[in-house]
PDB file of N, H, CA, C and O in Angstrom:
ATOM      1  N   UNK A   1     -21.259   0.987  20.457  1.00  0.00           N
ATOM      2  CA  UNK A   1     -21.704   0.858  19.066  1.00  0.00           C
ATOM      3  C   UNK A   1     -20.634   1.432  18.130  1.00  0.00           C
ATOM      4  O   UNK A   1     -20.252   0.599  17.309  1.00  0.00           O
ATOM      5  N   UNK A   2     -20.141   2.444  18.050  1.00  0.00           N
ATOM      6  H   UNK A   2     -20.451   3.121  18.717  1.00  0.00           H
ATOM      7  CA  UNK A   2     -19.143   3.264  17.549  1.00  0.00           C
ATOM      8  C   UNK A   2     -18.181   2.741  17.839  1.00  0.00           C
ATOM      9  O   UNK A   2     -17.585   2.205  16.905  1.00  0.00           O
ATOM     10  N   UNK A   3     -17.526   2.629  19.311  1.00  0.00           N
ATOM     11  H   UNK A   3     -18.011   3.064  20.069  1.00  0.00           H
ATOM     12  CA  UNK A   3     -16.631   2.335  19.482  1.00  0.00           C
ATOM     13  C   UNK A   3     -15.738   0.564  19.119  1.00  0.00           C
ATOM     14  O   UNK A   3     -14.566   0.199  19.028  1.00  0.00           O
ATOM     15  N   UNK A   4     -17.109  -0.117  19.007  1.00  0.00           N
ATOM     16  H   UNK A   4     -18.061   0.180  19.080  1.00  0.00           H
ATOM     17  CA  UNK A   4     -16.937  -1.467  18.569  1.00  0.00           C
ATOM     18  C   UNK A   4     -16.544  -1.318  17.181  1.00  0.00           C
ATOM     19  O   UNK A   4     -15.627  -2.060  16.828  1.00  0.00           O
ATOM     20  N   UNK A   5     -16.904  -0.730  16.534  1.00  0.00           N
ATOM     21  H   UNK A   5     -17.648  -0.128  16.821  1.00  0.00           H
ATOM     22  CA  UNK A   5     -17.313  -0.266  14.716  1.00  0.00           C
ATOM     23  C   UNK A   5     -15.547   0.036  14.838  1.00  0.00           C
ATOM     24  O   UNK A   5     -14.779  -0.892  14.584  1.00  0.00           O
ATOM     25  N   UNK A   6     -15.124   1.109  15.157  1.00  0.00           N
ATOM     26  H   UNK A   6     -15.747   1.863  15.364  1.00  0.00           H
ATOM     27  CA  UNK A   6     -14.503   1.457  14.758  1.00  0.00           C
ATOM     28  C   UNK A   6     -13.243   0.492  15.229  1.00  0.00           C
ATOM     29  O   UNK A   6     -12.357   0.350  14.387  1.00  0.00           O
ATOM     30  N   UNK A   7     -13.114  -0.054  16.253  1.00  0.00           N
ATOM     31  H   UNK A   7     -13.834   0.061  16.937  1.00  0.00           H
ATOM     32  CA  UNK A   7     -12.399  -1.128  16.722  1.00  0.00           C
ATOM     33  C   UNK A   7     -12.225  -2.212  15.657  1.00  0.00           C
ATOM     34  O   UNK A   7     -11.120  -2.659  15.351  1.00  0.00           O
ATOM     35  N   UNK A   8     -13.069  -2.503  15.257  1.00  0.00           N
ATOM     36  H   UNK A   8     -13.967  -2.140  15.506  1.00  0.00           H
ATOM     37  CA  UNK A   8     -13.089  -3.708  14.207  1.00  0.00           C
ATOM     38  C   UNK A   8     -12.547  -3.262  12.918  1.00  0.00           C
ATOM     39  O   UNK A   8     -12.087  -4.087  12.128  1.00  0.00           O
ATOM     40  N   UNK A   9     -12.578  -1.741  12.603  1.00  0.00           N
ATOM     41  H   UNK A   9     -12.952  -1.071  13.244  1.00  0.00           H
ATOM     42  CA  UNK A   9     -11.985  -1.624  11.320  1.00  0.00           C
ATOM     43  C   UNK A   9     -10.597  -1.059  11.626  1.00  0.00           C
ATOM     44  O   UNK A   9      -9.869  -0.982  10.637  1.00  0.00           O
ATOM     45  N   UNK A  10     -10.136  -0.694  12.655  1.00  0.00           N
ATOM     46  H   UNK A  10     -10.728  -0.756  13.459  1.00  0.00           H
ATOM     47  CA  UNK A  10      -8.829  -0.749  12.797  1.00  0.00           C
ATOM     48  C   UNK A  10      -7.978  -2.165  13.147  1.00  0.00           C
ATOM     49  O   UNK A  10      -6.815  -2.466  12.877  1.00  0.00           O
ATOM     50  N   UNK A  11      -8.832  -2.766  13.720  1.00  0.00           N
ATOM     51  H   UNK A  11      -9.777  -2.521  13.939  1.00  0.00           H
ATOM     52  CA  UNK A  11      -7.932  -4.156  13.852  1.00  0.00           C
ATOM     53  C   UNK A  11      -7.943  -4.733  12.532  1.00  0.00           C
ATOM     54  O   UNK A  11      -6.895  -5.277  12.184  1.00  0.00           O
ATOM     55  N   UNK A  12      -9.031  -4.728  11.625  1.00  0.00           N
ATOM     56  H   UNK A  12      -9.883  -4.287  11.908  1.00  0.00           H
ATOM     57  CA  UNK A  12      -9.258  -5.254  10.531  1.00  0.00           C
ATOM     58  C   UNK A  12      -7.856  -4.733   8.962  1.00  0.00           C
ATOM     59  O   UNK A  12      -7.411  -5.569   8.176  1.00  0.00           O
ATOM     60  N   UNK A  13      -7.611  -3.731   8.948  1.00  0.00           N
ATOM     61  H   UNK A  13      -7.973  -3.052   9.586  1.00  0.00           H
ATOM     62  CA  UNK A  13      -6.753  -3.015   8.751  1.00  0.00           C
ATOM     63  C   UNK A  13      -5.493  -3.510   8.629  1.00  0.00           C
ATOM     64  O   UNK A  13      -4.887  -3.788   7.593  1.00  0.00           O
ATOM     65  N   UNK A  14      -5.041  -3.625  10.082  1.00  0.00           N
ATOM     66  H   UNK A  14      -5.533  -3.400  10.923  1.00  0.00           H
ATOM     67  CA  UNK A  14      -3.665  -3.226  10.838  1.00  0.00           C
ATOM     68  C   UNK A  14      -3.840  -4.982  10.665  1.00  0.00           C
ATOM     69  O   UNK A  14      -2.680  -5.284  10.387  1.00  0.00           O
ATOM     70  N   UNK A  15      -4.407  -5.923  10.671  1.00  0.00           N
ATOM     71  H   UNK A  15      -5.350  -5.678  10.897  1.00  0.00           H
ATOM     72  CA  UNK A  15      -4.689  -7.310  10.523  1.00  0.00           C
ATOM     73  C   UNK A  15      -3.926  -7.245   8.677  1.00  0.00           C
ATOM     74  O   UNK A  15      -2.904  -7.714   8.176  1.00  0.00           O
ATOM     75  N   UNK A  16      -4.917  -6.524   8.226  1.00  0.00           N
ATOM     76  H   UNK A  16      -5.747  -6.143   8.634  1.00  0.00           H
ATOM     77  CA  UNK A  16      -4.721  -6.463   5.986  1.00  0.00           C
ATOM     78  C   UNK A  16      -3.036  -6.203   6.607  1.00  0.00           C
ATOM     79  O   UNK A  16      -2.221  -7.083   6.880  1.00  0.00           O
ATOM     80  N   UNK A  17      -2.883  -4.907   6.699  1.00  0.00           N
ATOM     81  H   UNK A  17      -3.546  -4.192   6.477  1.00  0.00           H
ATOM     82  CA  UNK A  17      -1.041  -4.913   6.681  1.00  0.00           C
ATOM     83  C   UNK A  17      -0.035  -5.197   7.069  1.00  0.00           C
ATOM     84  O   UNK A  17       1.044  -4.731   6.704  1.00  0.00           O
ATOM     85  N   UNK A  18      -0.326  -6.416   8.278  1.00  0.00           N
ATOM     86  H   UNK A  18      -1.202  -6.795   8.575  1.00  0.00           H
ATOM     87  CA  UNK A  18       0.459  -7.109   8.693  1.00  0.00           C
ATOM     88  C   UNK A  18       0.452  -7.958   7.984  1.00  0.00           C
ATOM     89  O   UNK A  18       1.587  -8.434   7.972  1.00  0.00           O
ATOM     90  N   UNK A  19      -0.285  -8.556   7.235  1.00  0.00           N
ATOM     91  H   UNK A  19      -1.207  -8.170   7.245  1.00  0.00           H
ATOM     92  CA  UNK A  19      -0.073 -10.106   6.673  1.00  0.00           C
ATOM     93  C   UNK A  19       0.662  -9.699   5.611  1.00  0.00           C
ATOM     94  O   UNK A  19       1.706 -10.271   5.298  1.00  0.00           O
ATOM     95  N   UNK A  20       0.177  -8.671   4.965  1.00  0.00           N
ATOM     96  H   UNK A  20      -0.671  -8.206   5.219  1.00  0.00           H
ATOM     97  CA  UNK A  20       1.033  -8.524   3.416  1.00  0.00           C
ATOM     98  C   UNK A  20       3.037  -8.529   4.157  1.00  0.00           C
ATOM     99  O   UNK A  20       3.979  -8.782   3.405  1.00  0.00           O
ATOM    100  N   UNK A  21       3.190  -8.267   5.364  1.00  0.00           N
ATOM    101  H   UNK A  21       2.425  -8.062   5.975  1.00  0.00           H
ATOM    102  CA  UNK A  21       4.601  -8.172   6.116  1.00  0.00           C
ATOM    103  C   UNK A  21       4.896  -9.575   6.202  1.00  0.00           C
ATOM    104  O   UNK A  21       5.848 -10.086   5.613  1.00  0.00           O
ATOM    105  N   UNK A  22       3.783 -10.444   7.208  1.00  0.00           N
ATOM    106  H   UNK A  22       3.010 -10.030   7.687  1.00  0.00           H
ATOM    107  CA  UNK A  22       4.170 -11.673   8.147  1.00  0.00           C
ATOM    108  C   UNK A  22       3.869 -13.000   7.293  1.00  0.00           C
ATOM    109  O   UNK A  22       4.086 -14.168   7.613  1.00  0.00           O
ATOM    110  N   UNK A  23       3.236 -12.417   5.966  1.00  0.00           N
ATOM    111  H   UNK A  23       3.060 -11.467   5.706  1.00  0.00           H
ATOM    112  CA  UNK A  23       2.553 -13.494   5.622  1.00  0.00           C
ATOM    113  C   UNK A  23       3.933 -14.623   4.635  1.00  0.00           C
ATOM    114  O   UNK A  23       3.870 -15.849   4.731  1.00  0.00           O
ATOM    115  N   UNK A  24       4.845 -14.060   3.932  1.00  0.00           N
ATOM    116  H   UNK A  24       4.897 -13.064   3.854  1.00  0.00           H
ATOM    117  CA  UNK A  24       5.362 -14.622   3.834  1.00  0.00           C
ATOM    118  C   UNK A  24       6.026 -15.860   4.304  1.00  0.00           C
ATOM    119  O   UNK A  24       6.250 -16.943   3.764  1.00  0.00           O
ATOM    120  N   UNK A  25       6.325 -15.258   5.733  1.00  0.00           N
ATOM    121  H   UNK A  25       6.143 -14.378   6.172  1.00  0.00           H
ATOM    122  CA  UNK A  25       7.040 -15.637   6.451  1.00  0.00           C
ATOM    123  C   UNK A  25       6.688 -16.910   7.420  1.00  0.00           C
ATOM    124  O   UNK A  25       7.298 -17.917   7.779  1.00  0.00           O
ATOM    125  N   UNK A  26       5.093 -16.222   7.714  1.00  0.00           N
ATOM    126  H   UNK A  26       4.597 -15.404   7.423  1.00  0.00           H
ATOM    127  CA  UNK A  26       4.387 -17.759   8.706  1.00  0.00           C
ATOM    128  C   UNK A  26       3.378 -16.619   8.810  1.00  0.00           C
ATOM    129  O   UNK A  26       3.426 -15.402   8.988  1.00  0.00           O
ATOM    130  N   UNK A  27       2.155 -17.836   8.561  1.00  0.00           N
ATOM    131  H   UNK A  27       2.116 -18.824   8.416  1.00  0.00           H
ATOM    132  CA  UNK A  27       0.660 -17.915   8.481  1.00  0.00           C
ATOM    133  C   UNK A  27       0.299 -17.272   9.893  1.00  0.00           C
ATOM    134  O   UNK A  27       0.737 -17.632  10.985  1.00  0.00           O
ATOM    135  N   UNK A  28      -0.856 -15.944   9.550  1.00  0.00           N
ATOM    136  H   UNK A  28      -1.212 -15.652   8.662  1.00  0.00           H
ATOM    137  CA  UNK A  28      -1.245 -15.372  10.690  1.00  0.00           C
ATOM    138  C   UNK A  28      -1.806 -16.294  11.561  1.00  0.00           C
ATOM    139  O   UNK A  28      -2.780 -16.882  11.090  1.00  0.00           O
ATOM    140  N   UNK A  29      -1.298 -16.776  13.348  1.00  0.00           N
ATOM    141  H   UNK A  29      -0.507 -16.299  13.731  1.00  0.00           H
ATOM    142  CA  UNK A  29      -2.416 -17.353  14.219  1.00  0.00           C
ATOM    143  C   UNK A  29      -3.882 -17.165  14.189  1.00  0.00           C
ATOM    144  O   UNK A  29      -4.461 -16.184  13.722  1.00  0.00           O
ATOM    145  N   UNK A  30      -4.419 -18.192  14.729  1.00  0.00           N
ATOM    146  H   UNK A  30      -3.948 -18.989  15.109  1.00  0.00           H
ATOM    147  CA  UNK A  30      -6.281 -18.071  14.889  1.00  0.00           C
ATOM    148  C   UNK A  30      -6.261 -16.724  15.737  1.00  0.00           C
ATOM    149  O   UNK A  30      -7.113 -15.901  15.400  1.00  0.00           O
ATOM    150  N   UNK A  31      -5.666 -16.476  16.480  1.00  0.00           N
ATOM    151  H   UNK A  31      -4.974 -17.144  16.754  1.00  0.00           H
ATOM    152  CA  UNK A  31      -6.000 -15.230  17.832  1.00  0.00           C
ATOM    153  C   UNK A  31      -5.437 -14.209  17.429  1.00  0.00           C
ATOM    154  O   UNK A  31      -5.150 -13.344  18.257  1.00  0.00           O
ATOM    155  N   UNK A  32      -5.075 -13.997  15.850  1.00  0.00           N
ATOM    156  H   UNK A  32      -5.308 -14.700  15.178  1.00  0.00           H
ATOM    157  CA  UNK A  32      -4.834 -12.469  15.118  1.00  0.00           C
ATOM    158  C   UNK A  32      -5.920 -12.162  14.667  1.00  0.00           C
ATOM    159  O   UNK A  32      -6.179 -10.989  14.399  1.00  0.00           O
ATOM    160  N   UNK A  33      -7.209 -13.635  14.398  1.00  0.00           N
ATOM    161  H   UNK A  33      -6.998 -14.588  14.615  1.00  0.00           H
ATOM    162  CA  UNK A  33      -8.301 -12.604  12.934  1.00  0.00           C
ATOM    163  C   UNK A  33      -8.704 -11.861  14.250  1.00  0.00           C
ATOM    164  O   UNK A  33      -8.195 -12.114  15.342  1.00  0.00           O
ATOM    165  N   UNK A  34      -9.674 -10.916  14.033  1.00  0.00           N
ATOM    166  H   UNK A  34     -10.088 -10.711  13.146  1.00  0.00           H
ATOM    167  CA  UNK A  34     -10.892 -10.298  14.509  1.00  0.00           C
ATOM    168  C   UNK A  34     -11.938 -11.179  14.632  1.00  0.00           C
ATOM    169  O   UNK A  34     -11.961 -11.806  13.572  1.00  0.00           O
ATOM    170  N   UNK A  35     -13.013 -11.653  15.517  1.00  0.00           N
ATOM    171  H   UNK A  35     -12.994 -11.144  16.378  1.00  0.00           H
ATOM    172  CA  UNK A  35     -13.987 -12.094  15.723  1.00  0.00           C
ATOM    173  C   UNK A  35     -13.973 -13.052  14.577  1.00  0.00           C
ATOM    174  O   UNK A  35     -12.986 -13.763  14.768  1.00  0.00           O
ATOM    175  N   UNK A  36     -14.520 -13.389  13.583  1.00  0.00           N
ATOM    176  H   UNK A  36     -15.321 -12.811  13.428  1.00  0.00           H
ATOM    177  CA  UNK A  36     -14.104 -14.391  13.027  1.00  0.00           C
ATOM    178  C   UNK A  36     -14.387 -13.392  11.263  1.00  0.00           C
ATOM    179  O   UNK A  36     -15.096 -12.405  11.064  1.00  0.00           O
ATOM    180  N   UNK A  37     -13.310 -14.349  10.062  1.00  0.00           N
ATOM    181  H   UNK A  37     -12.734 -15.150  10.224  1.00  0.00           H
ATOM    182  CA  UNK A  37     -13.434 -13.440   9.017  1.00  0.00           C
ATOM    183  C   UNK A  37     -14.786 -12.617   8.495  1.00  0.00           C
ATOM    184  O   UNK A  37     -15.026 -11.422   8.324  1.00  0.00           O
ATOM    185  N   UNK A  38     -15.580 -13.894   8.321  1.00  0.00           N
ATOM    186  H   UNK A  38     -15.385 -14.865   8.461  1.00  0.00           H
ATOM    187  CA  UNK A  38     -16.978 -13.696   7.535  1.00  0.00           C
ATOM    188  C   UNK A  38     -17.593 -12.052   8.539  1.00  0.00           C
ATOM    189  O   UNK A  38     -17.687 -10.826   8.480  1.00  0.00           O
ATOM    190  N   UNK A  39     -17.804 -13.041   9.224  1.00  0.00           N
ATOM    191  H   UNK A  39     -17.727 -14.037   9.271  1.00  0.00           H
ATOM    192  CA  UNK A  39     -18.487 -11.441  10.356  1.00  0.00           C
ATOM    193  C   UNK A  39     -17.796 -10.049   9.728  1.00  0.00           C
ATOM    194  O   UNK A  39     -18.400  -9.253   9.010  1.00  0.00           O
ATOM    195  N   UNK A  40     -16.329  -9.920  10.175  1.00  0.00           N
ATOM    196  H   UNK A  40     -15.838 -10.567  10.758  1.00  0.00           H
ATOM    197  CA  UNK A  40     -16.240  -8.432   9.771  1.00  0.00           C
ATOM    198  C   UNK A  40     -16.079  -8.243   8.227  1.00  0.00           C
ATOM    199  O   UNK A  40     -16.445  -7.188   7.709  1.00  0.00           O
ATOM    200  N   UNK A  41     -15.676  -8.993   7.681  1.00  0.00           N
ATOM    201  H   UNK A  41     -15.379  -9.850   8.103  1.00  0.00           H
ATOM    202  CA  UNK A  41     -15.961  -8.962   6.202  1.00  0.00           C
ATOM    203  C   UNK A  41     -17.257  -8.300   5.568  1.00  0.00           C
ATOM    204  O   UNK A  41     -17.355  -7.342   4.800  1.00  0.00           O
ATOM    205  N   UNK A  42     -17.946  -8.889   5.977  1.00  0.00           N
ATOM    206  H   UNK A  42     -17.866  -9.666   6.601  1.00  0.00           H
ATOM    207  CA  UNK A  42     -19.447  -8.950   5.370  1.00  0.00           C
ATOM    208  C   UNK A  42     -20.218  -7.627   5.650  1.00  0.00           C
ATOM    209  O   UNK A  42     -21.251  -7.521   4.989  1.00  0.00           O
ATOM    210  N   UNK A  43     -20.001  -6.844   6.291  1.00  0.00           N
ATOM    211  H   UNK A  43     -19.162  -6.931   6.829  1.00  0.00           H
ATOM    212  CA  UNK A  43     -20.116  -5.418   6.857  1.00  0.00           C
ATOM    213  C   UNK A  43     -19.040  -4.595   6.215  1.00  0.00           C
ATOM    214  O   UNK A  43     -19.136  -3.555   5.564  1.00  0.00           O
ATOM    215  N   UNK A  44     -17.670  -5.527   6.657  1.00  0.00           N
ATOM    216  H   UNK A  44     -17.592  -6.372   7.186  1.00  0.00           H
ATOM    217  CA  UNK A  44     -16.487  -3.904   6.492  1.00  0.00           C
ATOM    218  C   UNK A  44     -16.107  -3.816   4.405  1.00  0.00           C
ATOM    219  O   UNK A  44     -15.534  -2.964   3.725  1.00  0.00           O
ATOM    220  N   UNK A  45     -16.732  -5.056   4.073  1.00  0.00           N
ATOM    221  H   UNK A  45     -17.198  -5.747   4.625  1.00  0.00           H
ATOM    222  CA  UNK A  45     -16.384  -4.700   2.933  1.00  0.00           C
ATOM    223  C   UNK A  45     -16.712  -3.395   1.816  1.00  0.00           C
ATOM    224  O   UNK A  45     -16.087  -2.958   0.849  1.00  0.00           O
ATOM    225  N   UNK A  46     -17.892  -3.055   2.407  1.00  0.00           N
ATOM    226  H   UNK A  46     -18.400  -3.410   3.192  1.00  0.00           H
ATOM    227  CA  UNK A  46     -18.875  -2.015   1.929  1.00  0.00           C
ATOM    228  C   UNK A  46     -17.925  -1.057   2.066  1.00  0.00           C
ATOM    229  O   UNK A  46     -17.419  -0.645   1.023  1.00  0.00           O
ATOM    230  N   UNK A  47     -17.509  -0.538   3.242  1.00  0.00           N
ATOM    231  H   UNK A  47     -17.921  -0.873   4.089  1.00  0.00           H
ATOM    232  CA  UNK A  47     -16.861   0.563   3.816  1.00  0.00           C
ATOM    233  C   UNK A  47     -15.371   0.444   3.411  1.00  0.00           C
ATOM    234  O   UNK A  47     -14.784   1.484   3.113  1.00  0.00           O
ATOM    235  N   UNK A  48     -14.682  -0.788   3.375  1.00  0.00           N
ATOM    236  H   UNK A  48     -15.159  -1.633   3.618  1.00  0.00           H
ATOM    237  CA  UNK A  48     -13.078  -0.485   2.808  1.00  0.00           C
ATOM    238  C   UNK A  48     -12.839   0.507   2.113  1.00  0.00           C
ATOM    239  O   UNK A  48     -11.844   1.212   2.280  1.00  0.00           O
ATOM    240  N   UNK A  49     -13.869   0.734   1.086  1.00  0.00           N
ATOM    241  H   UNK A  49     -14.677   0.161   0.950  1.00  0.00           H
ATOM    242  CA  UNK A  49     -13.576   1.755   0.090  1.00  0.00           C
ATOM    243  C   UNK A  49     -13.575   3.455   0.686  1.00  0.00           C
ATOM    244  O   UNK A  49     -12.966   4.393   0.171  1.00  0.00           O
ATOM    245  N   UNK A  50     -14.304   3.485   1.711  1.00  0.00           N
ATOM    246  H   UNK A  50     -14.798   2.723   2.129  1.00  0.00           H
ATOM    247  CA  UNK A  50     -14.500   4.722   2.047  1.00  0.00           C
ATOM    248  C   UNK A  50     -13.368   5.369   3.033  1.00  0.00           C
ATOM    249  O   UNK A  50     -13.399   6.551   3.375  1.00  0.00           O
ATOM    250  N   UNK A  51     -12.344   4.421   3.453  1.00  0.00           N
ATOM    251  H   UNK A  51     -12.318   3.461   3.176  1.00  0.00           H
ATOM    252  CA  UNK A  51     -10.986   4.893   4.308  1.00  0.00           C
ATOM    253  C   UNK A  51     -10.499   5.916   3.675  1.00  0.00           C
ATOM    254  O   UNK A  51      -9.483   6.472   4.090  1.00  0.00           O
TER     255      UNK A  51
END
């Protein structure tokens, strides 16, 4: 439970600051998002603020 949670907001993350790097360059692959956007979105948005 935790450990999923917290998994998802570090990949979710480290996902945000790579693109602002890779994104220029070439479009993140399907097998970079996390589970799919909406899903962790829709939960982690609440919490972004609280990092």
């Amino acid at each position: 439970m935790g450990t999923t949670r917290t998994f998802t907001i570090q990949g979710y993350a480290a996902r945000n600051r790579a693109l602002t790097l890779t994104e220029r360059h070439d479009p993140a692959p399907a097998s970079f998002l996390p589970m799919n956007e909406t899903g962790a979105e829709s939960w982690d948005r609440p919490r972004a603020h609280r990092d």
